[in-house]
N, C-alpha and C positions, 0 to 999 in steps of 0.2 A: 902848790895847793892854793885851791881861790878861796880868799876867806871874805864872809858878808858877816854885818852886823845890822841888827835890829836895832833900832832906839829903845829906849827903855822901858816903856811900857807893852807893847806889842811889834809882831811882824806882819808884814803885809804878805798875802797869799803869795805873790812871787818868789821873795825871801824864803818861805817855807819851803816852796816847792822846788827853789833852788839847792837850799840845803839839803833837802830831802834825798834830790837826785845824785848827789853825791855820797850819799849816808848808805844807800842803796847798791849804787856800783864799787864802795868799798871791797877788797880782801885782803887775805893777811895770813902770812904764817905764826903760827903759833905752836911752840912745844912742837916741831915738826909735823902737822896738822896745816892744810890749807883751809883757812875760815872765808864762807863767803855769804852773801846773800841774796834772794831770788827778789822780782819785780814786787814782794808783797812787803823786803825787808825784814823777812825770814829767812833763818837760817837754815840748812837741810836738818831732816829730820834726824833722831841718831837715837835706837833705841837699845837693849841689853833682851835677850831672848832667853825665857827662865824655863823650865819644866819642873813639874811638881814630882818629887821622888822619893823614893822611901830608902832611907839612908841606911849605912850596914850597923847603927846600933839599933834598929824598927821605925826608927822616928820617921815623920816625912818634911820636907820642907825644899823649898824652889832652889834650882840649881842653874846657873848659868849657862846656856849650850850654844849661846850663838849671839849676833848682832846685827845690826842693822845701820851702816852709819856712810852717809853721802852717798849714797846709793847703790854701798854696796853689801851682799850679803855674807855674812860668816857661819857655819855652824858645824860643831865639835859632836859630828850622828854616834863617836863612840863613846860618848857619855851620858848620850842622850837616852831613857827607859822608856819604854811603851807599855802597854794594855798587856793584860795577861797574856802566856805565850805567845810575843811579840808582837800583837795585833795592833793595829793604831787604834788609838782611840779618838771618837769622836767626838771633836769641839763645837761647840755653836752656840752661842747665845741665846738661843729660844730655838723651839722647832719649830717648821711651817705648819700652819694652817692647814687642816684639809680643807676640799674644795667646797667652797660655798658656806664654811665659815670665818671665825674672827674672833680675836683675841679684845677683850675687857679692859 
């Protein structure tokens, strides 16, 4: 491993950008997991996929069905509930506009 040091007060843009580029092409196993990081020094994304469900004593509350982690996708469709008699329901953040208007 190359190591550089800065003086004490500050580093000079080289030094940064030297350190940097190695901080960057870093990876690593962990807990059996390969960790790595992309040209921004992010790590992949890695999310838990919930659905809102109404539980068998009436209550409702998010339930885990799936994931999303290094790019790849998981999801558990037999526990996952849909819209009344099986329908999907529809998600979206806002509806579109009809044509030739616009939102406030």
């Amino acid at each position: 491993m190359v190591r550089t040091r800065c003086d004490q007060r500050a580093c000079t843009s080289a030094q940064i950008n030297t350190e940097q580029s190695y901080l960057f092409n870093v990876s690593f196993e962990y807990e059996k997991e390969l960790i790595s990081f992309d040209e921004n020094g992010d790590p992949p994304g890695r999310y838990d996929i919930m659905n809102f469900q109404r539980l068998t004593n009436g209550s409702f509350d998010y339930v885990q069905v799936g994931g999303w982690n290094n790019h790849t996708l998981t999801l558990n469709e037999k526990i996952m509930q849909f819209g009344p008699n099986g329908r999907t329901v529809k998600s979206v953040c806002s509806e579109d506009c009809p044509m030739g208007k616009y939102k406030v």
